[in-house]
Structures are given as C-alpha cells and as structure tokens.
C-alpha positions as CSV (number, residue, x, y, z in Angstrom):
1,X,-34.2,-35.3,16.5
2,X,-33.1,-32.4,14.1
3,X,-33.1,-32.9,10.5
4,X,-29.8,-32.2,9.0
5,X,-29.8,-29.1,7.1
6,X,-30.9,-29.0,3.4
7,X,-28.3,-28.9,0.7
8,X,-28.2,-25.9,-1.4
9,X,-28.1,-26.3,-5.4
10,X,-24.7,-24.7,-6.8
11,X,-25.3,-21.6,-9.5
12,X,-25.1,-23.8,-12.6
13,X,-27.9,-25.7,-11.4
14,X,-30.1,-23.6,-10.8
15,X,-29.4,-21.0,-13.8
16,X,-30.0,-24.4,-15.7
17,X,-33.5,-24.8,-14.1
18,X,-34.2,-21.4,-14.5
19,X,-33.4,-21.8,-18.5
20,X,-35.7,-24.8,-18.7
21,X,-38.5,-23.4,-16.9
22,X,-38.2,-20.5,-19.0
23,X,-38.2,-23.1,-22.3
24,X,-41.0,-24.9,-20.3
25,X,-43.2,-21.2,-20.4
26,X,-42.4,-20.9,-23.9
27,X,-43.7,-24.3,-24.9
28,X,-47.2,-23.5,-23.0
29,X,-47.9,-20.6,-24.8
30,X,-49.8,-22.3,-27.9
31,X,-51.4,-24.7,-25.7
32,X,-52.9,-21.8,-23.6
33,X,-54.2,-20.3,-27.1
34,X,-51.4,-17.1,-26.8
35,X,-48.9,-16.4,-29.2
36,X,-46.6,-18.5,-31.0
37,X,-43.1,-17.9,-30.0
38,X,-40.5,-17.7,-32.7
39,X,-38.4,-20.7,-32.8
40,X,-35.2,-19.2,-33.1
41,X,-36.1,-18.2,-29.3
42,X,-36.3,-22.2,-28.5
43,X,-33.4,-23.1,-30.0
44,X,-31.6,-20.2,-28.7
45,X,-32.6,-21.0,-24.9
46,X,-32.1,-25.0,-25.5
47,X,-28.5,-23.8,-26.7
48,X,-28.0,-21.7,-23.7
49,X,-29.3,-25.1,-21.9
50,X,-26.9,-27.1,-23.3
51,X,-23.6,-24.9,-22.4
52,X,-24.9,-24.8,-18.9
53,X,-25.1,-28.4,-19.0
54,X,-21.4,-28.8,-20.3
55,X,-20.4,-26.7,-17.5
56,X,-21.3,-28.5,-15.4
57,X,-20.1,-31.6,-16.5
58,X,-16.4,-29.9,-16.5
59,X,-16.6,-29.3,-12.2
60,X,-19.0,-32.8,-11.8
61,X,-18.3,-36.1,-14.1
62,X,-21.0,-37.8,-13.3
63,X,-23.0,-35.7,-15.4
64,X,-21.1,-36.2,-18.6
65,X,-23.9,-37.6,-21.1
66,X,-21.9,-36.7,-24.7
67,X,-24.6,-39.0,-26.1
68,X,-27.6,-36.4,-24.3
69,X,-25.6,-33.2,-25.6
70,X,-25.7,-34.7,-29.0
71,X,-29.3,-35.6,-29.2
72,X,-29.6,-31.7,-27.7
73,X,-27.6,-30.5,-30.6
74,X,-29.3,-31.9,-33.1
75,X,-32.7,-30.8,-31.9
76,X,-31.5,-27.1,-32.0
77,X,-29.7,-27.9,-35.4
78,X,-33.4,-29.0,-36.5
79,X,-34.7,-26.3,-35.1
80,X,-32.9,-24.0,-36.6
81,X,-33.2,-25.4,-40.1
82,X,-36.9,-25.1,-39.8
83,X,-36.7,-21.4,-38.9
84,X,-34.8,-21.1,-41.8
85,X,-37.2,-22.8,-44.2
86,X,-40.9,-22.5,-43.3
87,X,-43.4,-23.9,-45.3
C-alpha cells in the first residue's frame, strides 16, 4: 500500500514558524551565556507573529483566538514599556 502524499503547509504557516523559531533563537541566547538581545527586537518579531497569525485567521476561521491575539498584545505592550523604562 502507498501512503497518500503529505500535505504541504500554505506560506503563512510556515513564514509564522519561521518567525517563532527565529523568536525561539533569540530567547536561547542568554541561556547559552551570549549576548542579550534588545528587547525591542522581541517585541518587534512577536508583533510580526501576531499579524501573521491574523492573516491567517482572515483565509481559515478556525484559527480565530481574539482572546490569544490579546494576551499577545499585551505581552509586546509590556515589552515595550520595559524597553522604554529600564531600571
């Protein structure tokens, strides 16, 4: 028996994996004991995350989570705030 052939992800899903293995580097950085990325970087990839993600809830309704995109926009609005103000 042959298997059917896999299906391929569509571009916005895989420019949004792309984004948050990129984020995922990021975050490693400190742990590996190299530098400290500036977190207006973060935010600004998480951001870029987070338009992918409403994108693709426009072409596929089961992935509208408004409650997810929130959480995600206040995390960058946090973010932000404490790239404003460092202690």
């Amino acid at each position: 028996m042959s298997q059917p052939p896999q299906a391929r992800p569509d571009a916005a899903t895989s420019l949004s994996l792309v984004l948050l293995l990129a984020l995922a580097a990021l975050l490693f950085l400190p742990l590996l004991g190299l530098a400290r990325p500036p977190v207006w970087m973060v935010a600004a990839l998480l951001a870029l995350r987070l338009i992918v993600q409403v994108w693709r809830a426009r072409t596929q309704p089961r992935l509208r989570r408004p409650a997810g995109w929130l959480l995600d926009a206040a995390l960058i609005g946090l973010l932000l705030w404490i790239g404003a103000h460092p202690s």
